[in-house]
N, C-alpha and C positions, 0 to 999 in steps of 0.2 A: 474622325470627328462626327458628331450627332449634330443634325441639322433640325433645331425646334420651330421653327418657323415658316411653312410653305405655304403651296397654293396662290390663293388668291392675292396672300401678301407679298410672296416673292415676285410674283410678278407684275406685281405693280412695282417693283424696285425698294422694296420696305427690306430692311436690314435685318437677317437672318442669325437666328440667336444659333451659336455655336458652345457645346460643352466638349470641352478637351479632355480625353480620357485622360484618367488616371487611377493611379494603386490605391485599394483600400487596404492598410495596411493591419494584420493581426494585432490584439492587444495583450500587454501585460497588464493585468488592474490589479489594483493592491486597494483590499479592507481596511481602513480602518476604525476599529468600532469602541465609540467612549463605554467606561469601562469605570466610572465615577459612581458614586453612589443613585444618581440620579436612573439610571438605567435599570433601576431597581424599583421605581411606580409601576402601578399596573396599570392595565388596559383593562377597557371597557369589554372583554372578553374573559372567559374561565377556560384556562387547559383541563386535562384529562383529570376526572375524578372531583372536577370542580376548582382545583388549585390555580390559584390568582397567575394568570400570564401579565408578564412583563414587558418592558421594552425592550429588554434583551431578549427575552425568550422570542420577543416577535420579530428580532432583528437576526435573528439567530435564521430564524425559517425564513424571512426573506431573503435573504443570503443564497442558502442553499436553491431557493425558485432563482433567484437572478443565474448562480453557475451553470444549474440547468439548461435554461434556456439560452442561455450564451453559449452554450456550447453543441447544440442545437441547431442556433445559426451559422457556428462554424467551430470545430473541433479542434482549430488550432490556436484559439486564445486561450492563455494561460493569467493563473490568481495566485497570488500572495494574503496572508493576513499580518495586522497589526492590531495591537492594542493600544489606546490612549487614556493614559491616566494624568499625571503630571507635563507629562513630552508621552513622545511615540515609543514603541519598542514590538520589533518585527516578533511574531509566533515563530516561524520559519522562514529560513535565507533561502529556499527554493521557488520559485515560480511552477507551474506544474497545472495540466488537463487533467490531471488525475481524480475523478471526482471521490474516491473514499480517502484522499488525503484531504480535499478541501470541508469534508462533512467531518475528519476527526481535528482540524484545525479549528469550526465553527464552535466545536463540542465541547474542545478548552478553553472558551472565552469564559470569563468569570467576573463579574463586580466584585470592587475594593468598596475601599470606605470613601466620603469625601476629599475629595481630590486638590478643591481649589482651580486655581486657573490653570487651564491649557495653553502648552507654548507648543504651536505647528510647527516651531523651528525644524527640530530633529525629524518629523514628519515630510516636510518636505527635503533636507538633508537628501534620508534614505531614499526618497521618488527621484531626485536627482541622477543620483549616484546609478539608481538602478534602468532608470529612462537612458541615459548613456550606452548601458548594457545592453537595451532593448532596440536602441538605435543601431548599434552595428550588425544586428541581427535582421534590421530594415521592419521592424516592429516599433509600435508606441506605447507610451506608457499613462496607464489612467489612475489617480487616488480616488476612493469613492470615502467618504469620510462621511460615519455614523455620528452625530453630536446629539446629548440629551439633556446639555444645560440650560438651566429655564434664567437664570440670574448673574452668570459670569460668563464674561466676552473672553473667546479665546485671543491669544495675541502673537505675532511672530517678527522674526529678522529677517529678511529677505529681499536680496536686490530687484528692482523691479524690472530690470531687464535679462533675468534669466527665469525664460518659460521654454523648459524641456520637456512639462511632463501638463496632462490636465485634472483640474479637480475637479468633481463633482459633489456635493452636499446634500445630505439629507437631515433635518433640525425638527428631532421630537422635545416637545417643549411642554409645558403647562400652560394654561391659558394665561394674560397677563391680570398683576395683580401688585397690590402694595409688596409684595416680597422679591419679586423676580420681575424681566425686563427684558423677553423675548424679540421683542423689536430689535432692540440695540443691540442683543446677539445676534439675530438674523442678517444685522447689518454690516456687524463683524466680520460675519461668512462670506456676504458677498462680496465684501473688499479683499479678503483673501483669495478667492474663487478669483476674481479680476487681475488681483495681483500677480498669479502664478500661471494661471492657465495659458497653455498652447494653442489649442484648439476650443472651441466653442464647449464654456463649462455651464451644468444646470445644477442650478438650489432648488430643492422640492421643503416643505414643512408643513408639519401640521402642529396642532393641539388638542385633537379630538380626542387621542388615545381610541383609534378604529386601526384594528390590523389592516383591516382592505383597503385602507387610505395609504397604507405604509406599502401593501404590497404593490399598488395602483403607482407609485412616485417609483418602485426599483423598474418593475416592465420599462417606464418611460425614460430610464436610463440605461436600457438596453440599446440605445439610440448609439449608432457609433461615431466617437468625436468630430471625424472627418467628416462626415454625413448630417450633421446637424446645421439646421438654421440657429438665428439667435431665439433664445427661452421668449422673450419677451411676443416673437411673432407664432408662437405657438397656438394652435386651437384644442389643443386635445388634452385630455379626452373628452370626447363629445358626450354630449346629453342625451341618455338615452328614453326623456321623456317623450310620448307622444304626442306630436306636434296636432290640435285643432283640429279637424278638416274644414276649409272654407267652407262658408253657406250654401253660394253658391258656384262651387267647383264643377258639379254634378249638371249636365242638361236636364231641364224639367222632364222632358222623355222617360230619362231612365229613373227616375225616384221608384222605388218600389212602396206601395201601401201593405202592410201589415194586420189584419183584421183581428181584432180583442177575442169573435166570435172562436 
C-alpha cells in the first residue's frame, strides 16, 4: 500500500490516505465511425493538392494517431473497427496490435448516403458480447464512437443495469441552426455514455470543423478507463497563453534600464 499522507500530518495523528494497489488492466477498444452522409462536410482545412478534407478523412487520421500512441503506451492493447450507418456492423471479428491491419481497416471506411436515425442497439449488442471475451482474458473493453449528426438523436434499447463495457464519444456537428439541433444530440450521447458505461466514460465535441480540435479530443482519450477522474473535474488542456507578469513581482533592485541611446 501507498502511504499519501506524512510527516507533520501523521504525526499529529491526521488520518493517512492509503491507495490499494491494483491491475490496470489491457484494452480492447472497438471504432466506431458514423458513416452517414454527414461525415462527408469538410473541414476548415485542404488535404493534398488542395482537395477538400472531410470529417471522415480527419477521423480517419485521427484514428490512426490514437493506435499509435496507444500502443506506445503499451503494446498490448488491441482495436476492432465498426461502421454505423443505420445500426452498427463490425469491419472485422478480429481484435489485433497489428498496426498495418488496423491502418487497412481505417482505409475501408467509406460514406453512404443519408442514413436517417442511428439505433446503438446492435452497437452495444456487439461491445457486450465482445467485453465478455475480453473479461475472461482479465482485459476491458472500450467503444469509442465517431457521431457527425448535426439534427438526428441517436436512439437505443438497453437495460440499464448491464454495463460490461465503456463508451467514449466524440460529436462532430455543425454549428446550431434553424435546421439541426446539436444540443439535443449531444444530450442523447451523454445519456447513452451514462447509460452503458462501466468505468468512467468522456464526450468530447466540437463544431468548428478544426482537425487539431479533433486530434486534441482523441490524445485526451488516450486516458485509460480505470485511471480516469470524472470529465466534469477535468482541467485540461491547459492554456497555453502567457500569463501577465505582475507589476510588481520584480524587487526594484533588480529592474534593468534599457537606453534608446
Amino acid at each position: 500500500m501507498m502511504e499519501g499522507a506524512e510527516g507533520e500530518a501523521a504525526a499529529a495523528g491526521a488520518p493517512r490516505y492509503v491507495l490499494n494497489p491494483a491491475r490496470i488492466s489491457s484494452e480492447d477498444i472497438l471504432f466506431c465511425v458514423d458513416v452517414d452522409a454527414e461525415s462527408l462536410v469538410e473541414m476548415k482545412v485542404t488535404g493534398p493538392n488542395g482537395r477538400p478534407f472531410t470529417r471522415l478523412d480527419a477521423i480517419k487520421q485521427s484514428l490512426l494517431l490514437f493506435v499509435h500512441s496507444k500502443l506506445t503506451i503499451n503494446p498490448d492493447h488491441r482495436f476492432g473497427f465498426a461502421s454505423l450507418s443505420k445500426s452498427a456492423s463490425l469491419l472485422r471479428k478480429e481484435f489485433s496490435s497489428d498496426v498495418e491491419s488496423a491502418a487497412a481497416a481505417v482505409r475501408s471506411l467509406s460514406a453512404t448516403s443519408v442514413c436517417g436515425q442511428a439505433d446503438l442497439t446492435q452497437l452495444f449488442r456487439i461491445a457486450a458480447h465482445e467485453a465478455k471475451k475480453s473479461l475472461m482474458q482479465n482485459r476491458i473493453f472500450r467503444v469509442i464512437l465517431m457521431y457527425c449528426r448535426s439534427s438526428i438523436q441517436p436512439r437505443h434499447q438497453w437495460p440499464v443495469n448491464q454495463k460490461l463495457f465503456t463508451l467514449d464519444v466524440i460529436y462532430l456537428h455543425d454549428k446550431p441552426g434553424p435546421d439541426n439541433c446539436p444540443q439535443q444530440v449531444y444530450d442523447a450521447l451523454v445519456d447513452a455514455l451514462e447509460h452503458v458505461s462501466e468505468y468512467e466514460g468522456h464526450i468530447h465535441e466540437s463544431g468548428q470543423g478544426l482537425t487539431r480540435i479533433l486530434f486534441r479530443h482523441m490524445c485526451m482519450l488516450l486516458s485509460h478507463p480505470q485511471q480516469r477522474c470524472p470529465q466534469d473535474f477535468l482541467d485540461i488542456p491547459k492554456s497555453l497563453a502567457k500569463k501577465a507578469p505582475l507589476a510588481d513581482s520584480a524587487p526594484a533592485e533588480e529592474s534593468v534600464i534599457v537606453s534608446s541611446q
